[in-house]
N, C-alpha and C positions, 0 to 999 in steps of 0.2 A: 416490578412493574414492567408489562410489555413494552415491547420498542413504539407502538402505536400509542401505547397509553400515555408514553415520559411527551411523545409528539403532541395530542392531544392535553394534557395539561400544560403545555408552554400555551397554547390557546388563550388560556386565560390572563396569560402577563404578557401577552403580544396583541401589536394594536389591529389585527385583523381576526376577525371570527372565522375566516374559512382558511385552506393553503392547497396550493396545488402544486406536487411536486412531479417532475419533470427528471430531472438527476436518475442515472439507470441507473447506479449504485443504492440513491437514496430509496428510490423505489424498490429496491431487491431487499433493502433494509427493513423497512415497514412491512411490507406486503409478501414479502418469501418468493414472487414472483419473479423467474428467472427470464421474461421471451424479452425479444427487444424492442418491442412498441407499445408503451400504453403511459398512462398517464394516472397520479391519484388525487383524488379530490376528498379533503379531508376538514371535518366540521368536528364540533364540540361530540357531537352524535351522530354522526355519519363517517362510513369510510368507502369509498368508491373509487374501484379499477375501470379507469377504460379503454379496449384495449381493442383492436380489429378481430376476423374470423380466425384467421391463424393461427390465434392464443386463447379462443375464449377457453373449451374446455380443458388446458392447461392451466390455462388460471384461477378456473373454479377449482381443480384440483389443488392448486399450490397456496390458494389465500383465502380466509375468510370476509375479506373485502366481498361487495355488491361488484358481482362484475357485468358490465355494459358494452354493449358492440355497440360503436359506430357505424354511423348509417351508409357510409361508404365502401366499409366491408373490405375495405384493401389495405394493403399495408404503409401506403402515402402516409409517411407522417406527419405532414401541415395538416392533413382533412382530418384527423382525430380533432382537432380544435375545434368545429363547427360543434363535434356533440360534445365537449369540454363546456362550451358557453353554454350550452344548449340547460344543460343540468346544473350550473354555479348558477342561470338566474332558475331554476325551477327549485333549489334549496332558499334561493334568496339568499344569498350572499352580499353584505356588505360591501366588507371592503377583504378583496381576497390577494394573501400574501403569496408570493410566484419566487422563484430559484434563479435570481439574475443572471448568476453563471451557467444557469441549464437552459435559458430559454434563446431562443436566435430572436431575432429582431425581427425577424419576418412571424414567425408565429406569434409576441408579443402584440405587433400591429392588428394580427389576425383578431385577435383574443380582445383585444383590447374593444375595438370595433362593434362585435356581436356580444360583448360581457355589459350586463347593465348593473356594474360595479365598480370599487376604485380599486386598482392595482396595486396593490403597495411591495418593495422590493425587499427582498429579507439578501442574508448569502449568509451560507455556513452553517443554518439554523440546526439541520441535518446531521451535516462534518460532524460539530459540535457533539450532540448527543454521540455518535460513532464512536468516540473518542473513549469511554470506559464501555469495554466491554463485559456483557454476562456471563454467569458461567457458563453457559451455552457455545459462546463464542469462544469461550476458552479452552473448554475442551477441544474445539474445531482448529485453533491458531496450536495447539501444545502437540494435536498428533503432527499438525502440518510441518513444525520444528521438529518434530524427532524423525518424519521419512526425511526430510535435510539433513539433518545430521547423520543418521545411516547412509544416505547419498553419498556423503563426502568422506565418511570411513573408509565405503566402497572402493571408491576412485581411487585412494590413496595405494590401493593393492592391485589398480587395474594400471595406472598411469607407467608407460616404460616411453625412452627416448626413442624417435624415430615416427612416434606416432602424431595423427596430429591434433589440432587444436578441436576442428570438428569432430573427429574419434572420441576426444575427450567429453563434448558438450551432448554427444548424441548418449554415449554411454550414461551421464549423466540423468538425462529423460526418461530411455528407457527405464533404469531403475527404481527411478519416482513412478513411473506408471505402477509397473511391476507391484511397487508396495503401495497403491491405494492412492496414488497422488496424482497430479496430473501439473504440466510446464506452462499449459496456452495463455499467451501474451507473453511471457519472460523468460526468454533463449535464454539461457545462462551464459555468462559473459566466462571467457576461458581467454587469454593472453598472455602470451609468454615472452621474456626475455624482452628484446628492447619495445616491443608492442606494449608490455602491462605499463607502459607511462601513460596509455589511452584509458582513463577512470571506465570507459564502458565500450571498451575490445572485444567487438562480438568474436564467437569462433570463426576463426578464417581456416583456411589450407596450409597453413603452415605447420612443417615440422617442429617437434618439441625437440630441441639439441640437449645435449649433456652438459649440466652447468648453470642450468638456464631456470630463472625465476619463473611459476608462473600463477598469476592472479584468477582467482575462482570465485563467480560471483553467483548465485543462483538461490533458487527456492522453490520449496514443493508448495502444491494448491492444494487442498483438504477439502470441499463440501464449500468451497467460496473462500474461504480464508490462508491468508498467504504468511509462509515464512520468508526469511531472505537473510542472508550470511555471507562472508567472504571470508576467503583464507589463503594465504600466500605462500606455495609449496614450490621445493626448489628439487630437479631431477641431478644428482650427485653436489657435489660442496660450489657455492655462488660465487660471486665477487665480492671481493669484501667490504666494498660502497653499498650494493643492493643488499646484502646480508644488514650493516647498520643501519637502515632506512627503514627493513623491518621490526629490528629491536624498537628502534624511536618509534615506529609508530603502535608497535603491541602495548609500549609503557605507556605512551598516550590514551591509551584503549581502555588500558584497566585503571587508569589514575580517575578517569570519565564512569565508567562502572560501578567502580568499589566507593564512589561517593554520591552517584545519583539515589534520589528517594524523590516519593510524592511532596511537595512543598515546593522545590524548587524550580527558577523559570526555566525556559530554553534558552534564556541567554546564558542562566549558569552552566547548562549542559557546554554551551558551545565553547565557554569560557575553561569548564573541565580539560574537555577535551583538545583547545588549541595549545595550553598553557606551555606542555613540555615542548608540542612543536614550534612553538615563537623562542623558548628557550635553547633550542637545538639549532635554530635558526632555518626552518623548512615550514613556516607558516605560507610564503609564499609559492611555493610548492603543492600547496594542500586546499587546490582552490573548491573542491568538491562541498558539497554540505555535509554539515556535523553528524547528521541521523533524520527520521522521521519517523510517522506512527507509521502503525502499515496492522492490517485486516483484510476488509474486503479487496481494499485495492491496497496494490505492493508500496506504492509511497500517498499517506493522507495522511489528515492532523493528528499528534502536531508536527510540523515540520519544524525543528531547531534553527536558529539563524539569532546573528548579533542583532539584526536588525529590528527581532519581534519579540515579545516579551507576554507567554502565559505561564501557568503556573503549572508544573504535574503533578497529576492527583494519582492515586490508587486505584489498577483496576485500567490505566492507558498500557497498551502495547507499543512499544518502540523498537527503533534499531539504535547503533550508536556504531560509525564507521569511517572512524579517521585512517587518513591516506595519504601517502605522499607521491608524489608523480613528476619523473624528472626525464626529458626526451632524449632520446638517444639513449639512455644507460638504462631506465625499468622503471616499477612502480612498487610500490606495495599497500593491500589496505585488509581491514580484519574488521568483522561486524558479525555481531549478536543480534537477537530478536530479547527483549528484555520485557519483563513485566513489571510494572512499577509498584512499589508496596511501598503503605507507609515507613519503614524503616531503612530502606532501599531499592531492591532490585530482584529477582526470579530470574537469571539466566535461562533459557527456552531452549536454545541450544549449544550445550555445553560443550561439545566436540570440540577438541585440543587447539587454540587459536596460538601457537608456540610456530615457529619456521620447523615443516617436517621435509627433511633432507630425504628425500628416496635413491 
């Protein structure tokens, strides 16, 4: 079933007959529609894009949505709302469900005002469906994992002392472009020696010295869909404190791995994965999150935490990326993109997550 379709049949077990979504993820979801202004308005039997001049014939290309220009023709995004309500009352919409977290408060007021309807607030509704994705989407996340993992093959033959951290993250980029990928939004985090205690050390100007830990965090983008890995590589023999930081946390990695499967919640995941660090005594240390999903965007449902409790099913894309982080002395953390199967787990990108001395 399409993604508009699984949308379109919660309709019927949801207490609103229309939905307007708002969310530019969600909207790139349903609609294929890449620009960045439009709006969809979506019925039992109707689906509709509305979006300014800028986009229309992009978007007839990109979606089999009704696409509608707003009568303002600019790209203001409050004044799409005028022809938003304009077309919820000319379906006769009810009571139409709206993206609490997508909509600002001022275009709500707007909406609400000119809408001869009740508003009712959904969240997640979207995320929700995201969460298993098709084969379609699989294909897109499995190449996006393997130009990552040849990335960081790369590197491992390109990295010499002397260089620096930006040498390192630039090199990186380019060779994701080079093979069909692209970075934008997500520098890859590179930090070496006593910087990798920073969980998200972007590349700075610093030299990489001989001796020296350093944390590689990054991921190629595929057609919309994202990988993302870490691995923690040392330029000649480390210290022997940041050396056992990374064992404790690789056995954490795989104790969380080699026992995830569909069925279980995120609290088990997180529970997996703090287990050996509360036992080594570096939970405190490891104040980062356990993992998340990640597709369209680099971190979405589900996000792991002690705090929340859903269930994973077959067919979710996850990370899974314990770390420890101690100031002054380094860090270390190591993460997979995993796919979840009933019996366990698809590794996505399998490249060596073991400490590689260069």
């Amino acid at each position: 079933m399409s993604n508009i379709r699984r949308t379109q049949s919660k309709l019927n077990t949801e207490e609103f007959d229309g939905l307007m979504i708002t969310g530019a993820w969600n909207r790139r979801y349903l609609s294929g529609f890449t620009g960045s202004n439009g709006v969809l308005l979506i019925t039992k039997n109707e689906k509709i894009l509305i979006t300014d001049y800028r986009y229309v014939e992009q978007a007839k290309i990109q979606t089999d949505f009704d696409v509608i220009l707003h009568a303002e023709h600019t790209g203001h995004k409050d004044k799409i709302f005028t022809e938003v309500a304009k077309q919820v009352n000319a379906l006769g919409i009810n009571r139409l469900g709206f993206e609490q977290q997508h909509l600002n408060y001022g275009a709500y007021c707007k909406v609400k005002e000119l809408m001869h309807t009740e508003l009712i607030p959904t969240f997640d509704l979207i995320e929700d469906l995201r969460m298993i994705k098709s084969e379609a989407e699989l294909t897109k996340l499995k190449t996006a994992s393997h130009i990552t993992d040849q990335a960081y093959l790369h590197i491992l033959e390109y990295i010499h002392p002397g260089m620096t951290e930006m040498d390192v993250s630039e090199e990186l980029q380019s060779f994701i472009k080079k093979n069909g990928g692209t970075t934008t939004g997500f520098p890859p985090i590179v930090a070496s020696g006593v910087r990798s205690s920073m969980p998200h050390g972007r590349a700075s100007d610093k030299k990489i010295e001989k001796g020296e830990m350093i944390t590689i965090d990054f991921g190629a983008n595929y057609q919309s869909y994202w990988a993302d890995i870490s691995r923690t590589v040392s330029l000649g023999e480390p210290d022997s404190k940041i050396k056992e930081i990374q064992e404790i946390v690789l056995k954490s990695f795989k104790n969380c791995v080699r026992n995830i499967k569909a069925g279980i919640s995120d609290q088990d995941v997180d529970w997996l994965m703090r287990k050996h660090l509360m036992k080594t005594g570096y939970n405190e240390q490891s104040g980062t999150g356990t993992g998340h999903g990640i597709g369209l965007e680099v971190h979405e449902k589900p996000l792991f935490s002690v705090m929340k409790e859903k269930e994973l099913k077959a067919g979710m894309t996850v990370t899974v990326e314990p770390g420890i982080y101690i100031p002054d002395l380094g860090g270390a953390r190591v993460e997979d993109v995993l796919l979840i199967t009933e019996g366990g787990c698809e590794v996505l990108t399998p490249s060596t997550k073991e400490l590689v001395i260069i």
